[in-house]
Backbone as ProteinMPNN parsed JSONL, in Angstrom:
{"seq_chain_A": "XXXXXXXXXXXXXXXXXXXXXXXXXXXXXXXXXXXXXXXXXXXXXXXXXXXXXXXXXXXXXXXXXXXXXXXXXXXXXXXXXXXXXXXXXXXXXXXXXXXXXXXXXXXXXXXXXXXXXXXXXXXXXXXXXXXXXXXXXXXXXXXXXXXXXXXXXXXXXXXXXXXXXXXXXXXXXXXXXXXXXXXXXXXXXXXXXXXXXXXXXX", "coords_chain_A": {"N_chain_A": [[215.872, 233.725, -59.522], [219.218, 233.261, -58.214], [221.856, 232.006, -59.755], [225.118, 230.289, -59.069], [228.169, 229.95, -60.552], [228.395, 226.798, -60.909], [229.209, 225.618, -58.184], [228.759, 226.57, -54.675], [230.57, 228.657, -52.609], [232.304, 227.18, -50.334], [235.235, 225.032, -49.078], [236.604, 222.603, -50.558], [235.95, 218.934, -49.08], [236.539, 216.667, -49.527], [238.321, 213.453, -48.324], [241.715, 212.751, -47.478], [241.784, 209.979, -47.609], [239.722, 209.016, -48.622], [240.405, 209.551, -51.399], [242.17, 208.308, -51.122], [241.097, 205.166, -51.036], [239.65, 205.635, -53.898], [241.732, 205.866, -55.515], [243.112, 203.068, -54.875], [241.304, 201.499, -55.782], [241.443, 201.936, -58.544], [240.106, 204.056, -59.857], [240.321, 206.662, -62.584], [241.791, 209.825, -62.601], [241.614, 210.751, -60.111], [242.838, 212.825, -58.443], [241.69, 214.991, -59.048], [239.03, 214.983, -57.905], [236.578, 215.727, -56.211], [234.196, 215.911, -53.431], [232.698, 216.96, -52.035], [230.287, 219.602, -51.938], [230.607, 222.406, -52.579], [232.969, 224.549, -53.333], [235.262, 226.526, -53.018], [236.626, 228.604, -49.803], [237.547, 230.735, -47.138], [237.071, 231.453, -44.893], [237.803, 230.774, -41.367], [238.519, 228.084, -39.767], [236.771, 226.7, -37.719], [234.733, 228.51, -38.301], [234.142, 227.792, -40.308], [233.06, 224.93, -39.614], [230.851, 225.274, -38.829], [229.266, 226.209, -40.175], [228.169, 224.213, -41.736], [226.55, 223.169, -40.07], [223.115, 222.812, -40.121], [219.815, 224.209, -39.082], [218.201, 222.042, -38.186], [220.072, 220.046, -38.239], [220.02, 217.887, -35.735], [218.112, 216.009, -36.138], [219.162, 215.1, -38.893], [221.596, 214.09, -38.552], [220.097, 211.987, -36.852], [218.837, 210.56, -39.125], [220.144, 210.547, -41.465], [222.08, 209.213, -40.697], [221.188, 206.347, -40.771], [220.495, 206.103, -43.68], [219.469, 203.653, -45.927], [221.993, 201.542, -46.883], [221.59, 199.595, -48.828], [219.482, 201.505, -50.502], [221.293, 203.131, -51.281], [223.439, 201.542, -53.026], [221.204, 200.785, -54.717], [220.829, 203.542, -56.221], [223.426, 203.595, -56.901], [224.33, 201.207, -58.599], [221.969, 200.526, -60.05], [220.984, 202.53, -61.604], [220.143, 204.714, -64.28], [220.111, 206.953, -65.22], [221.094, 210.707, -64.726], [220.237, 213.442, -63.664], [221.858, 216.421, -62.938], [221.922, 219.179, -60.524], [223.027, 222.026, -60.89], [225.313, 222.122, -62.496], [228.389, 222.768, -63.429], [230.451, 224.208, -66.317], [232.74, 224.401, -66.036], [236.345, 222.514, -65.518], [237.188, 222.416, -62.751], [235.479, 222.86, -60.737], [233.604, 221.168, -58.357], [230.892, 219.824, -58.922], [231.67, 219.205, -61.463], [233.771, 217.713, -61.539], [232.638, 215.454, -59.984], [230.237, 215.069, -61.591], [231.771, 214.302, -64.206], [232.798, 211.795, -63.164], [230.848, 210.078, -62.698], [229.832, 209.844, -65.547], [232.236, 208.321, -66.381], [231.56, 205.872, -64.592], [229.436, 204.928, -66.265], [226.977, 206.229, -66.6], [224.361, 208.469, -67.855], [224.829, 211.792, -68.215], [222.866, 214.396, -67.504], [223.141, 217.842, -67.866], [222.002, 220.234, -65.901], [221.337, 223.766, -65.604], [221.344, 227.244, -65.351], [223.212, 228.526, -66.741], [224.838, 228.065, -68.457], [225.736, 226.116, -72.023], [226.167, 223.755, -73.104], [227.722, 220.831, -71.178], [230.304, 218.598, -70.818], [229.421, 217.126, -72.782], [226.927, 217.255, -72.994], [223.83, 218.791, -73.509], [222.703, 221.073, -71.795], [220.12, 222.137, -69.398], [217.934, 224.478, -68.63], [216.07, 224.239, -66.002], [214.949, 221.881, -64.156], [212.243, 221.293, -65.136], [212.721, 222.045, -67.925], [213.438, 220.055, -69.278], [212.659, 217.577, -71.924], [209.618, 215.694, -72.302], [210.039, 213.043, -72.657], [211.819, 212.23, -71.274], [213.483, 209.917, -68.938], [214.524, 210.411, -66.105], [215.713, 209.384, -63.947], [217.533, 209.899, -61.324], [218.084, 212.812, -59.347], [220.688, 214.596, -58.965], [221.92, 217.089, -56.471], [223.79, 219.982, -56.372], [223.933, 222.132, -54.768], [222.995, 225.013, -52.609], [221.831, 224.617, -49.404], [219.923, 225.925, -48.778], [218.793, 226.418, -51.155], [218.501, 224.311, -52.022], [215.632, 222.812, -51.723], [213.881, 223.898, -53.578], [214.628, 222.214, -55.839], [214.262, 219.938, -55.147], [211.605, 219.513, -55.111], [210.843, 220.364, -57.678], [211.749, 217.857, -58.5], [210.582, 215.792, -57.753], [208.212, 217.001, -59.171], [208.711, 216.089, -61.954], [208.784, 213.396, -61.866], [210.924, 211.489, -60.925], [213.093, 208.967, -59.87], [214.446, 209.052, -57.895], [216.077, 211.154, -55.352], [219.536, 213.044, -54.752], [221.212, 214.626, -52.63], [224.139, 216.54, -52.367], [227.015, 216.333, -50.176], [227.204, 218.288, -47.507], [224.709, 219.473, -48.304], [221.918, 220.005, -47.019], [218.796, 219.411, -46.212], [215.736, 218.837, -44.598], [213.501, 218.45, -44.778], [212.752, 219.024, -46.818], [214.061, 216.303, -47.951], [211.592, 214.894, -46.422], [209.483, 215.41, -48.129], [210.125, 214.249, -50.658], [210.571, 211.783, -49.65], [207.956, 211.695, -49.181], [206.452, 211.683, -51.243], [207.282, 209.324, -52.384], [209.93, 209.194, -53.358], [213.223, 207.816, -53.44], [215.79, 208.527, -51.711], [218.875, 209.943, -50.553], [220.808, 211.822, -48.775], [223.364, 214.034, -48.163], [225.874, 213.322, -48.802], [228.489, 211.096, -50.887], [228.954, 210.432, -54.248], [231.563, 209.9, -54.986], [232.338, 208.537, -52.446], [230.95, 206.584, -51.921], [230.962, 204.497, -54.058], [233.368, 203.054, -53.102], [232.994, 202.305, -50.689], [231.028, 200.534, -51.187], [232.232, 198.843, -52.771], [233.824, 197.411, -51.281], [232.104, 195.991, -49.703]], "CA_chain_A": [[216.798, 232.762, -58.921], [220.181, 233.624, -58.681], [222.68, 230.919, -59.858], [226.666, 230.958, -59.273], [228.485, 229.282, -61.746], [228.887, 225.497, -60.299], [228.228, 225.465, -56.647], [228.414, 227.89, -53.336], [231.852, 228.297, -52.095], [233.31, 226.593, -49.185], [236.165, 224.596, -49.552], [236.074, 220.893, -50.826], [236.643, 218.562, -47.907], [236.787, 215.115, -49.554], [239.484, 213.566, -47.281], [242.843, 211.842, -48.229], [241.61, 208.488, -47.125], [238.712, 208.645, -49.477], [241.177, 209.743, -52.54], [243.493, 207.239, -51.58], [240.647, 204.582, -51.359], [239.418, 205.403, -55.45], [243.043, 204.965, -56.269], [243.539, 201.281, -54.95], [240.113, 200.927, -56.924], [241.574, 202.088, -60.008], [239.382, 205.187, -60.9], [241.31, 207.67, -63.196], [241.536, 211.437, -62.291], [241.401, 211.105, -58.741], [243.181, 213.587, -57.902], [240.876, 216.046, -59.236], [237.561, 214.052, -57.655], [236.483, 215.895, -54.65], [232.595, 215.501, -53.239], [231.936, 217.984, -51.401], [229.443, 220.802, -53.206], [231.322, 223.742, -52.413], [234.566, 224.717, -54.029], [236.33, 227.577, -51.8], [235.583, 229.383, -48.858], [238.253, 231.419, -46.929], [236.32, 231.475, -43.558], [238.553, 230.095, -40.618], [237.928, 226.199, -39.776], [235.556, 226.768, -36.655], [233.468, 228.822, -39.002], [233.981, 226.294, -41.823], [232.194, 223.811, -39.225], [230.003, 225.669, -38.01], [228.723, 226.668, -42.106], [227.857, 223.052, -42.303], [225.379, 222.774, -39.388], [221.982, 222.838, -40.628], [218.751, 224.164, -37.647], [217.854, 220.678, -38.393], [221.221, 219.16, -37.933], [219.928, 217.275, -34.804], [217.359, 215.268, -36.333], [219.329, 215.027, -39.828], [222.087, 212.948, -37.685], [219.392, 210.649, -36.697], [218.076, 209.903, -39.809], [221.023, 210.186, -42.165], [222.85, 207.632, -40.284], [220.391, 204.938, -41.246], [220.271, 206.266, -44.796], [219.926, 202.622, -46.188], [223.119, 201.025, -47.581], [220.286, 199.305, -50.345], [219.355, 202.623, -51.454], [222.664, 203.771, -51.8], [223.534, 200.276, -53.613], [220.218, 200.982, -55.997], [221.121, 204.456, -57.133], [224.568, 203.675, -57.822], [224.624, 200.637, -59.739], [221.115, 200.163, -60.944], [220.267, 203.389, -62.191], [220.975, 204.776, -65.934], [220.735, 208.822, -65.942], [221.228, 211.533, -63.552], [220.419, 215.178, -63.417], [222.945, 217.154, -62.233], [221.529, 220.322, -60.613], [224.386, 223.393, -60.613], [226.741, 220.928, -62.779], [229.741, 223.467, -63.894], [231.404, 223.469, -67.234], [234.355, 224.047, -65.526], [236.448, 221.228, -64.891], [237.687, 222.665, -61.624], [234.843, 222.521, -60.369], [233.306, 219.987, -58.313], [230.233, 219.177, -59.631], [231.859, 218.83, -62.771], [234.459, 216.367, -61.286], [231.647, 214.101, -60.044], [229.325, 214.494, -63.143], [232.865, 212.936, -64.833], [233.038, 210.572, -62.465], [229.095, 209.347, -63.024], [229.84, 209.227, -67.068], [232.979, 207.288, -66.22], [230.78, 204.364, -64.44], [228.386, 204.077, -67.35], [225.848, 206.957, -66.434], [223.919, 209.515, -68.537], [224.4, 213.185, -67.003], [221.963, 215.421, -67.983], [223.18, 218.831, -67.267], [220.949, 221.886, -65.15], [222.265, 225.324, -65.045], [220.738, 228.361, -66.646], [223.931, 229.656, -67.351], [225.4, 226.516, -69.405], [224.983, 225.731, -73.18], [226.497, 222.122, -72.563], [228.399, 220.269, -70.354], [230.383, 216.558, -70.95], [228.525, 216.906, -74.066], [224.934, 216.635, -73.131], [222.859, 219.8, -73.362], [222.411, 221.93, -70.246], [218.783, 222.605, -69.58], [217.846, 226.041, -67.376], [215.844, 223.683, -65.052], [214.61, 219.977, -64.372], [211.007, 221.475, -65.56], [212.887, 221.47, -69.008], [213.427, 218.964, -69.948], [211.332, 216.766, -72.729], [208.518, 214.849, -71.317], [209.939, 211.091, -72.95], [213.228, 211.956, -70.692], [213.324, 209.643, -67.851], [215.528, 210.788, -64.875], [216.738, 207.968, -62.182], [218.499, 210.547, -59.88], [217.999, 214.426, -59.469], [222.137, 215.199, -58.255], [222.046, 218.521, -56.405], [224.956, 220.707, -56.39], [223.164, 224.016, -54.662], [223.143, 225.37, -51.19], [221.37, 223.798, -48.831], [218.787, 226.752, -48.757], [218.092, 226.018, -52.693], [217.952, 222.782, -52.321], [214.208, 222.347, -51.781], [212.885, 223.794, -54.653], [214.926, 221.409, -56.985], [213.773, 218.245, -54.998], [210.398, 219.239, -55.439], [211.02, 219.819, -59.467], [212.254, 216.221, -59.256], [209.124, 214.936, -57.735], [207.354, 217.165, -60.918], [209.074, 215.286, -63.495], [208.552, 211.641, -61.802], [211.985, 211.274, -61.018], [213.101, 207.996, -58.995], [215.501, 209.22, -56.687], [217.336, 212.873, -55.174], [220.862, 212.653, -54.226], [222.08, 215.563, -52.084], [225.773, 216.2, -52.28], [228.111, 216.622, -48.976], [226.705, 219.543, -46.861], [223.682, 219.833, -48.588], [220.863, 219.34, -46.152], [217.767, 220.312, -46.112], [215.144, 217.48, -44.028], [212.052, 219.006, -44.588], [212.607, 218.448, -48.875], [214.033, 215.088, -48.405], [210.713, 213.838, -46.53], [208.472, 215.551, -49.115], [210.609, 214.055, -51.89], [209.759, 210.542, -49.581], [206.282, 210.859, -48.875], [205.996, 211.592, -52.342], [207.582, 207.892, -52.791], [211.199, 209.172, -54.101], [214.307, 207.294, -52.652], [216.303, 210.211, -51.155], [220.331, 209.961, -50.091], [221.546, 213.354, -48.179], [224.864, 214.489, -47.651], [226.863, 211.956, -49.638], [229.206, 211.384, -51.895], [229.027, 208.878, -54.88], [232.829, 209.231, -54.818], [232.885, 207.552, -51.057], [230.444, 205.255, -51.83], [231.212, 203.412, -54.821], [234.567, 202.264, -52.867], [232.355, 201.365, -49.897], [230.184, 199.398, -51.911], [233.208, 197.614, -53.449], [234.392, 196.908, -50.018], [230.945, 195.239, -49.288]], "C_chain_A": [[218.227, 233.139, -59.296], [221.296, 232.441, -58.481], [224.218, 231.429, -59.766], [226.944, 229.429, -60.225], [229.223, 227.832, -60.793], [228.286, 225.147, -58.983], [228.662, 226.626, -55.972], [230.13, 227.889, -53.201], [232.073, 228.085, -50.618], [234.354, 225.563, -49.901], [235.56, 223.189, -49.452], [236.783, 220.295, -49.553], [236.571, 217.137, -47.765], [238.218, 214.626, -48.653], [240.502, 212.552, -47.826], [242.331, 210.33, -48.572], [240.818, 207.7, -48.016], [239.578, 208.568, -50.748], [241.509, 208.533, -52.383], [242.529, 205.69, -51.708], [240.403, 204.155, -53.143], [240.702, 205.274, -55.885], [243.479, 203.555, -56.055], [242.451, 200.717, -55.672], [240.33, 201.199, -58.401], [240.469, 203.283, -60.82], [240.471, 206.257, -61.247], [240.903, 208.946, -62.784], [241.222, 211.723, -61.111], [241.575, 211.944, -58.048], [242.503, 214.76, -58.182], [239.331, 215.715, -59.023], [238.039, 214.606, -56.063], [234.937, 216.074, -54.518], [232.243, 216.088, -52.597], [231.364, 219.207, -52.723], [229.801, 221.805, -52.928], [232.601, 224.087, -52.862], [235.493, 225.534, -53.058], [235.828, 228.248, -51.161], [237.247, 229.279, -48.061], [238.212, 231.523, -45.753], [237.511, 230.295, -42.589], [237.749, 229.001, -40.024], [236.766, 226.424, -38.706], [234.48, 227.467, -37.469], [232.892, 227.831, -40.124], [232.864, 225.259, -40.7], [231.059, 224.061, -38.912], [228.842, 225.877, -39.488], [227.983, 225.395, -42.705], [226.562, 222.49, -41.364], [223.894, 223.432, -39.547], [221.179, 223.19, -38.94], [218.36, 223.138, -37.486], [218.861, 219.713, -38.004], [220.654, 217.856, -36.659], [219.341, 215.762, -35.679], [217.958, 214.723, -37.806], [220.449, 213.749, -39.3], [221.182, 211.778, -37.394], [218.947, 210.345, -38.053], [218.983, 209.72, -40.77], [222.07, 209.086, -41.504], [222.202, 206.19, -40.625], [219.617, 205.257, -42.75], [220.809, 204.563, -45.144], [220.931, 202.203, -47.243], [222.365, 199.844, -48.997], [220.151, 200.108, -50.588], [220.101, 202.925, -51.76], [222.773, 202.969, -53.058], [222.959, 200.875, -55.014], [220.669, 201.873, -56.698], [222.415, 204.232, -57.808], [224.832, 202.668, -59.167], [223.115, 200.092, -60.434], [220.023, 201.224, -61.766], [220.77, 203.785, -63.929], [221.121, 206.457, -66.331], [220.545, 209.436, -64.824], [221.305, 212.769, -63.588], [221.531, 215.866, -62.937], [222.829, 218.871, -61.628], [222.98, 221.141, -60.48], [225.492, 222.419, -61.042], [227.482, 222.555, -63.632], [230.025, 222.968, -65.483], [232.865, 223.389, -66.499], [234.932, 222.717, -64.698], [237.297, 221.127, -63.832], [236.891, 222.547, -60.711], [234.074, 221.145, -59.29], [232.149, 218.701, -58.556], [230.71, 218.676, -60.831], [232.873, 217.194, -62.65], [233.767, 215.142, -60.834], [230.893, 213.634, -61.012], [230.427, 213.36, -64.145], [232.415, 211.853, -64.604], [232.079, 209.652, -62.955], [229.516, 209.016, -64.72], [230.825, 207.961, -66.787], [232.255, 206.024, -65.869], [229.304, 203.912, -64.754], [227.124, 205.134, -67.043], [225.59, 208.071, -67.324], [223.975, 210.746, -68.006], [223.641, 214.136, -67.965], [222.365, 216.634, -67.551], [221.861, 219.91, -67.265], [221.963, 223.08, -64.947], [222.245, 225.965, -66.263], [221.875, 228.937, -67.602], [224.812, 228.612, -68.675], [224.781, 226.202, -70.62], [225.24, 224.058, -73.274], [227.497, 221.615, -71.82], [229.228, 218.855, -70.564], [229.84, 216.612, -72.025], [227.402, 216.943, -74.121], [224.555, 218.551, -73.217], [222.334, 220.593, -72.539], [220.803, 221.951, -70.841], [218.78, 223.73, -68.184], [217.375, 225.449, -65.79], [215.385, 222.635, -64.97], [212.935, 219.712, -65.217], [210.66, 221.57, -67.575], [212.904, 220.735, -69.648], [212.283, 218.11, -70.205], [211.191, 215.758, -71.864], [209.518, 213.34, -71.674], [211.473, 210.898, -72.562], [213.197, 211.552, -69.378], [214.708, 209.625, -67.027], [215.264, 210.083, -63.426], [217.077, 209.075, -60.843], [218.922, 211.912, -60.178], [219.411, 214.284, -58.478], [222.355, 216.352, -57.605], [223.49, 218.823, -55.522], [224.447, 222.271, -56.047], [223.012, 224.17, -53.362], [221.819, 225.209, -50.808], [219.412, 224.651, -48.923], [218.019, 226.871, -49.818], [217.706, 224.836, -53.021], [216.291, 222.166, -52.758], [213.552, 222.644, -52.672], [213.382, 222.597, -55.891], [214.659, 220.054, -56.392], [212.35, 218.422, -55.296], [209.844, 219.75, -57.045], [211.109, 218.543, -59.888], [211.192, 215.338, -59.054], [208.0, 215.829, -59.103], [207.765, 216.251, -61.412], [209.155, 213.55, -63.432], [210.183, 211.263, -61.421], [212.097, 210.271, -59.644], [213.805, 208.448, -57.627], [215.593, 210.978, -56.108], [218.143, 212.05, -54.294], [221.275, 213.92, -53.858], [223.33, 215.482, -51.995], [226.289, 216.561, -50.75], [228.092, 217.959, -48.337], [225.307, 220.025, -47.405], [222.627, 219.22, -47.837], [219.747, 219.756, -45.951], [216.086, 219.169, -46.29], [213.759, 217.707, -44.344], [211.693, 218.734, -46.557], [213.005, 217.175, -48.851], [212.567, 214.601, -47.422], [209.528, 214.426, -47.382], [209.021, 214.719, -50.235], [209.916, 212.396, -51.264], [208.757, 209.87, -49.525], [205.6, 211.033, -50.161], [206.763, 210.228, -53.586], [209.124, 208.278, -53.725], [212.08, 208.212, -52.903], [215.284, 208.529, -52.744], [217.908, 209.644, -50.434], [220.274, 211.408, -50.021], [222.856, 213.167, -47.592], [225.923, 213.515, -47.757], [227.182, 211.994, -50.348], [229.254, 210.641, -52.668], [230.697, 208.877, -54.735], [233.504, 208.879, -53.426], [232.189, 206.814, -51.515], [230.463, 204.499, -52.66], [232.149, 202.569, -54.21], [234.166, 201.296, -51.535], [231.595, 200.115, -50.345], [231.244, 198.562, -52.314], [233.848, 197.257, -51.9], [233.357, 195.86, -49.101], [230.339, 195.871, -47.614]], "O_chain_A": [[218.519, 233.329, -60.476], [221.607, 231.991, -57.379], [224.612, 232.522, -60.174], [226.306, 228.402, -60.456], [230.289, 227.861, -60.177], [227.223, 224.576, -58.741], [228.933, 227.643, -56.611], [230.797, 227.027, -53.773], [231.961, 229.024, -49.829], [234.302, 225.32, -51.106], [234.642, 222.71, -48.787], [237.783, 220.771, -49.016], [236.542, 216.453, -46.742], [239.077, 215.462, -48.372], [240.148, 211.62, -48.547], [242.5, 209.717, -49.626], [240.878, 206.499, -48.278], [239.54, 207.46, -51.281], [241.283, 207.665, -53.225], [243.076, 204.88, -52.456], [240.696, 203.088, -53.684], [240.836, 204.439, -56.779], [244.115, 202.926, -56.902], [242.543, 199.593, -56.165], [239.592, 200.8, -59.302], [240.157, 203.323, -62.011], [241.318, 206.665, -60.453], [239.706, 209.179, -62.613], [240.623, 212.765, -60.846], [240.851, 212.156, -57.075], [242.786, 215.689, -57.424], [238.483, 216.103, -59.826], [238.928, 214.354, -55.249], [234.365, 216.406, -55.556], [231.065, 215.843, -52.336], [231.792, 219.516, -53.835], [228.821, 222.526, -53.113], [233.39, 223.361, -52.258], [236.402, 225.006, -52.419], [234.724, 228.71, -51.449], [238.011, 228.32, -48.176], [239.307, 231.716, -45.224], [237.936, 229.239, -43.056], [236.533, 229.032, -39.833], [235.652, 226.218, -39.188], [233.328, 227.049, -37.349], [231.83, 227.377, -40.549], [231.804, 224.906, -41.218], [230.218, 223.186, -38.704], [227.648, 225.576, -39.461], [227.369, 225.382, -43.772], [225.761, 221.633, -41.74], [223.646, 224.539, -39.068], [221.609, 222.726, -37.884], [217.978, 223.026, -36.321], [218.544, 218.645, -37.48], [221.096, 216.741, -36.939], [219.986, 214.721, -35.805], [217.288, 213.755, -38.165], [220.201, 212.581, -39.599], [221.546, 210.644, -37.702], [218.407, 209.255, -37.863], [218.862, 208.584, -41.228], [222.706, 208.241, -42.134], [222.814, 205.124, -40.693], [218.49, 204.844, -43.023], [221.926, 204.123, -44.875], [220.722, 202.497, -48.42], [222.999, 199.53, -50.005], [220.936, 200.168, -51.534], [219.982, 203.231, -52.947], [222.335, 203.447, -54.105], [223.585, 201.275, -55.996], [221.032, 201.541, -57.826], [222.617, 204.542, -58.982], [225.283, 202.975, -60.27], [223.182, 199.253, -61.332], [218.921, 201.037, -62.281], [221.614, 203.169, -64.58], [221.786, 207.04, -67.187], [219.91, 208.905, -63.912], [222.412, 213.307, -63.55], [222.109, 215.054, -62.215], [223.517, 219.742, -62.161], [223.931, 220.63, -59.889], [226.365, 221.972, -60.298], [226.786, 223.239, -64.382], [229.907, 221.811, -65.887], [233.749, 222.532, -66.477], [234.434, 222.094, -63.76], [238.063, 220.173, -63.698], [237.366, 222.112, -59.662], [234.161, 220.035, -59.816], [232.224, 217.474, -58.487], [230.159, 217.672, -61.281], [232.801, 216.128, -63.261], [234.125, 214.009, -61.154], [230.729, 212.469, -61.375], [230.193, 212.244, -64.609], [231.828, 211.057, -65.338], [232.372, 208.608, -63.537], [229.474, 207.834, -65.059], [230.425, 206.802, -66.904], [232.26, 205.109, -66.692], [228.462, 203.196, -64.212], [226.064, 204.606, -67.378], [226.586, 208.725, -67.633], [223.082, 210.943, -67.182], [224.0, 214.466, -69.095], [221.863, 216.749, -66.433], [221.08, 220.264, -68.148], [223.015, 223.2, -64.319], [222.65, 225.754, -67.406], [221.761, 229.522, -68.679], [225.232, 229.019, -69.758], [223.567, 225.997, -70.646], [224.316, 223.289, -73.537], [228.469, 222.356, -71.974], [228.493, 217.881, -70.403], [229.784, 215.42, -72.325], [226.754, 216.711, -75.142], [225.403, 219.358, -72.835], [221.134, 220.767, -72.747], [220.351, 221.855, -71.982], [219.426, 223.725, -67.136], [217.871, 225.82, -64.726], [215.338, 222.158, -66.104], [212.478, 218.672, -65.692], [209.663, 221.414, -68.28], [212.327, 220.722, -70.735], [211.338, 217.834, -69.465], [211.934, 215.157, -71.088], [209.627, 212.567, -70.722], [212.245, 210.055, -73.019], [212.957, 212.399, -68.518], [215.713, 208.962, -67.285], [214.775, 210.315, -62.32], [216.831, 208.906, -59.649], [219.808, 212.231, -60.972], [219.263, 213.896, -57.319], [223.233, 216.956, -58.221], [224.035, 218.275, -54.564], [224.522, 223.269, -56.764], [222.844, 223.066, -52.844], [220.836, 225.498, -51.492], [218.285, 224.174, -49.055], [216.859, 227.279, -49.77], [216.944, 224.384, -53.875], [215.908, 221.428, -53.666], [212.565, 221.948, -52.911], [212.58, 222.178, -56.725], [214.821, 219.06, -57.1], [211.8, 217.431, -55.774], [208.71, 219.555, -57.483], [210.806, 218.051, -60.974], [210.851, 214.409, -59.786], [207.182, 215.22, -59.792], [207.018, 215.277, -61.321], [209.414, 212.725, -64.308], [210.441, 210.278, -62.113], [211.489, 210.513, -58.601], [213.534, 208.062, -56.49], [215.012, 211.863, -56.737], [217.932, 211.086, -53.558], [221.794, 214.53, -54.793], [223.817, 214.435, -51.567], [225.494, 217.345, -50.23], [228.98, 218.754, -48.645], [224.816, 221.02, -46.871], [222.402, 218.016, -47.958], [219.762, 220.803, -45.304], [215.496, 218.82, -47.312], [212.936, 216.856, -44.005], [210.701, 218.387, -47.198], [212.427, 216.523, -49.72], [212.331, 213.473, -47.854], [208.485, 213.782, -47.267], [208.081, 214.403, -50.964], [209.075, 211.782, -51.92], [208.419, 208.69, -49.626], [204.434, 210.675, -50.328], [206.807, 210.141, -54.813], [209.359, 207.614, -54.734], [211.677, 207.967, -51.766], [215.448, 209.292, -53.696], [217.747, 208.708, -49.65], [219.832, 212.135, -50.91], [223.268, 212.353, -46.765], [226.657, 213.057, -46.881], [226.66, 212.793, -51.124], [229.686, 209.609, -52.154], [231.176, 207.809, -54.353], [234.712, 208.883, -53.189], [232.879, 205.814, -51.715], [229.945, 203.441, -52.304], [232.071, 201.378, -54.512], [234.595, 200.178, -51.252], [231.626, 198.976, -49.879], [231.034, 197.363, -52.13], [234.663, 196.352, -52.08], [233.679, 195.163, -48.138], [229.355, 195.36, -47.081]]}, "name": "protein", "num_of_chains": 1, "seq": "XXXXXXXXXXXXXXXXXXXXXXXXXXXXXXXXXXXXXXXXXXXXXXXXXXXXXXXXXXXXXXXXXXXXXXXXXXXXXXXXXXXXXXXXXXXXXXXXXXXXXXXXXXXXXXXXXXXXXXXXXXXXXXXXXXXXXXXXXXXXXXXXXXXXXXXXXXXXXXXXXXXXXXXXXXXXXXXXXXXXXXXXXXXXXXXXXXXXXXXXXX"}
């Protein structure tokens, strides 16, 4: 398996509107809180859009649009720890700027990533298959291209894990309904830093 250090590169493409939302909410470091899982990418914008459409895209539209606003809800404020697959030490990064984010509103991050001795403080582990048995994980976070995705949702159904949370271009429909018919609650292509401000907006 070959890991890059954080996530894939394309460019982050959280959008002003969202920033400027977590600042009338009062979260600190906003300006370095972006939710997309890709960091840079160089590729001219029609390719940039085009980099984001999944063979699936059709059917991922229908079903991520009625990703329920209760599941969302659940993972964010009633969960207590969260994997973080491809979490970065670097804090340029953007996994690393969301893993923040998640400690900031009271969450445990567990860091993944072979290449990492710790992260935020916690302990990197190489993969979710690491980690000790009497460690219960709420919400597998993936930070990995869309094409890696599937083996780390179906690590998260190994280890019993309640949830997967795909980040912002990560799509891949065929692992979130194994992750559901194997009874996980599944969010794709989302950002906890849009949806905490939605949620506070009711």
């Amino acid at each position: 398996m070959q890991w890059i250090s954080g996530v894939p590169g394309e460019v982050a493409y959280a959008t002003l509107a969202a920033q400027a939302l977590l600042v009338a909410l009062g979260d600190v470091h906003v300006r370095s809180v972006a939710c997309a899982p890709y960091a840079r990418w160089s590729a001219p914008p029609a390719a940039r859009r085009t980099s984001r459409i999944s063979p699936d895209s059709r059917s991922h539209t229908a079903t991520n649009s009625h990703v329920s606003g209760d599941t969302i809800r659940t993972l964010l404020q009633d969960t207590a720890t969260w994997a973080v697959v491809g979490l970065s030490p670097d804090p340029r990064r953007d996994s690393h700027r969301i893993a923040s984010l998640l400690q900031r509103r009271g969450k445990r991050v567990i860091p993944v990533n072979p290449n990492a001795a710790d992260v935020l403080g916690e302990r990197a582990h190489a993969t979710l298959l690491d980690l000790a048995d009497d460690v219960k994980v709420d919400v597998v976070d993936i930070f990995r291209r869309p094409s890696e995705a599937g083996e780390h949702v179906d690590e998260a159904i190994a280890i019993g894990a309640r949830a997967v949370w795909m980040q912002l271009g990560v799509i891949d429909e065929a692992a979130a309904q194994r992750a559901r018919d194997a009874g996980l609650l599944v969010v794709m292509d989302r950002c906890p830093a849009i949806e905490w401000p939605r949620l506070a907006r009711g």
